[in-house]
N, C-alpha and C positions, 0 to 999 in steps of 0.2 A: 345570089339566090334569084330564080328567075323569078319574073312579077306572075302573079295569078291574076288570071282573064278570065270573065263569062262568058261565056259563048250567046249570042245570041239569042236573047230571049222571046217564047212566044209572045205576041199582043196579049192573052189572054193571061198570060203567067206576070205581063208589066203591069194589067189590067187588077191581077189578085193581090199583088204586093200594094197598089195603089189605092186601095180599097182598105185592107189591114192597116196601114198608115195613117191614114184617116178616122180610121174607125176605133182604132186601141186606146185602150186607156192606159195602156203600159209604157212609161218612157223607155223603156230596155227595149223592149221589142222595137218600138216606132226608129230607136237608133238603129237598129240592125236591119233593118226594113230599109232606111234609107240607105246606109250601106249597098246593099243589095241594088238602089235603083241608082246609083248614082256612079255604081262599075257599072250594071247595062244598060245605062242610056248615054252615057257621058264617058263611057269607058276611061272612065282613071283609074289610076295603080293606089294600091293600096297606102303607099307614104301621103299621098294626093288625098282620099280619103279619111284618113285617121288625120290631116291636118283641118280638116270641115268638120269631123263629128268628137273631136277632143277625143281620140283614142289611138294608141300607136299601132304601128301598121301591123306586126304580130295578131294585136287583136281580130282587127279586122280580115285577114288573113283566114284566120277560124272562121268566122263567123260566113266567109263566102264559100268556103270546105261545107260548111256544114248544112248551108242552103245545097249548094248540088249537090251533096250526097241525101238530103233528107226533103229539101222543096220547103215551103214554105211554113209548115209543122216544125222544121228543127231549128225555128228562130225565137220560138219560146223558150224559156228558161226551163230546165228537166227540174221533175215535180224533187222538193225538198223533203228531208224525213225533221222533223219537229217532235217535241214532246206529247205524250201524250195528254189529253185534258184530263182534270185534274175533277174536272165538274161532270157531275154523272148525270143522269136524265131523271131519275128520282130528285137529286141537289135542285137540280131546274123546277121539277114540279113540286117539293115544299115550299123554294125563292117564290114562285107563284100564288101559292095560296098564305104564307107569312102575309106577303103583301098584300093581301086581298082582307086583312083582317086586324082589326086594331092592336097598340100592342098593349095598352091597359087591359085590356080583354085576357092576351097574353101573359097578366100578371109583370108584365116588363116596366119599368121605374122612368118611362116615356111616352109620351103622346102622338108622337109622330115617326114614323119608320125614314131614314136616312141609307144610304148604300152601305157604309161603314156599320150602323148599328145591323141592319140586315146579315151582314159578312159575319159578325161578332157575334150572333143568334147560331145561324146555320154551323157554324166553327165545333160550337158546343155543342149540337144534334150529331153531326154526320163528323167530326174532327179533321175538315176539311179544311182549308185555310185557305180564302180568297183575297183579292183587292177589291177594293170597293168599287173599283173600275171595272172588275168582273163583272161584279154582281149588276152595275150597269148595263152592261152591256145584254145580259144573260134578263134586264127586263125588258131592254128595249126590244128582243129579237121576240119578245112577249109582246108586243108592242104597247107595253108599259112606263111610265115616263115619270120617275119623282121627281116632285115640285119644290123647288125651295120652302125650309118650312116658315109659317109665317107665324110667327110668337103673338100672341095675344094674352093681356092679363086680366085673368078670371077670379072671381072666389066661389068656394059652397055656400055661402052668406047668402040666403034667400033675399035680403034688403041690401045686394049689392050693388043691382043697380039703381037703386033709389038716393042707396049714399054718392053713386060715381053722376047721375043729374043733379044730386046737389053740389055736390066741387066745380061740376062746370058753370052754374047759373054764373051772370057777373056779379061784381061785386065783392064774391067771394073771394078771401084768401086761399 
């Protein structure tokens, strides 16, 4: 198999990959990017290369095909097909106003709204089925943030808290 060579690149084209490298946040790409600068500066063969960036030379092979044939666009990953959401823009805007409103109010047998109780409300509205990690998520992009709940104990005893200063004074058992 003959070795694949770049051809001389312009300053300007070493100048964009150098820049992309730098600036990605994508370890896939920043690997193929180096790829790319490391046949046109340093002109090594691909065995050479894939022994520096942990991939065999095949890969890297592709990946310099597909810089010259497409420039520096075809060192992204081609867009993925994924499922569809499952969470509708209505589901978002009930999760927003649940939240926004106690759930004793709600006649719900809790004090405090949690991700999982949220999921477990909505489930039975709309018979949708999320993770609580959705529904997370789906508050934060609200920029909405549940708080750990913090358990305190109460009574409806009007003289509750006159009986709970008396247990604390000293002395007392």
């Amino acid at each position: 198999m003959n070795p694949l060579t770049l051809p001389p690149l312009r300053p300007e084209a070493i100048h964009e990959l150098d820049t992309l490298y730098h600036s990605t946040h994508d370890v896939r790409v920043r690997t193929r990017v180096q790829m790319i600068l490391l046949a046109a500066e340093q002109q090594l063969t691909a065995p050479h290369i894939g022994v520096i960036v942990r991939k065999n030379d095949y890969t890297v092979r592709r990946w310099m095909r597909r810089y010259l044939a497409e420039g520096v666009n075809g060192l992204s990953d081609a867009p993925r097909v994924g499922g569809r959401s499952t969470v509708t823009p209505a589901y978002c805007e009930r999760l927003v106003e649940l939240v926004r409103q106690r759930p004793r109010a709600l006649d719900q047998p809790f004090s405090l709204w949690t991700c999982q109780r949220l999921a477990d409300v909505l489930a039975e509205e709309f018979g949708i089925r999320v993770t609580a990690e959705t529904v997370r998520r789906r508050l934060a992009a609200a920029n909405i943030v549940l708080s750990r709940p913090q358990h305190t104990v109460s009574s409806p005893d009007p003289d509750y808290m006159v009986k709970k200063r008396r247990l604390k004074q000293p002395g007392r058992c």
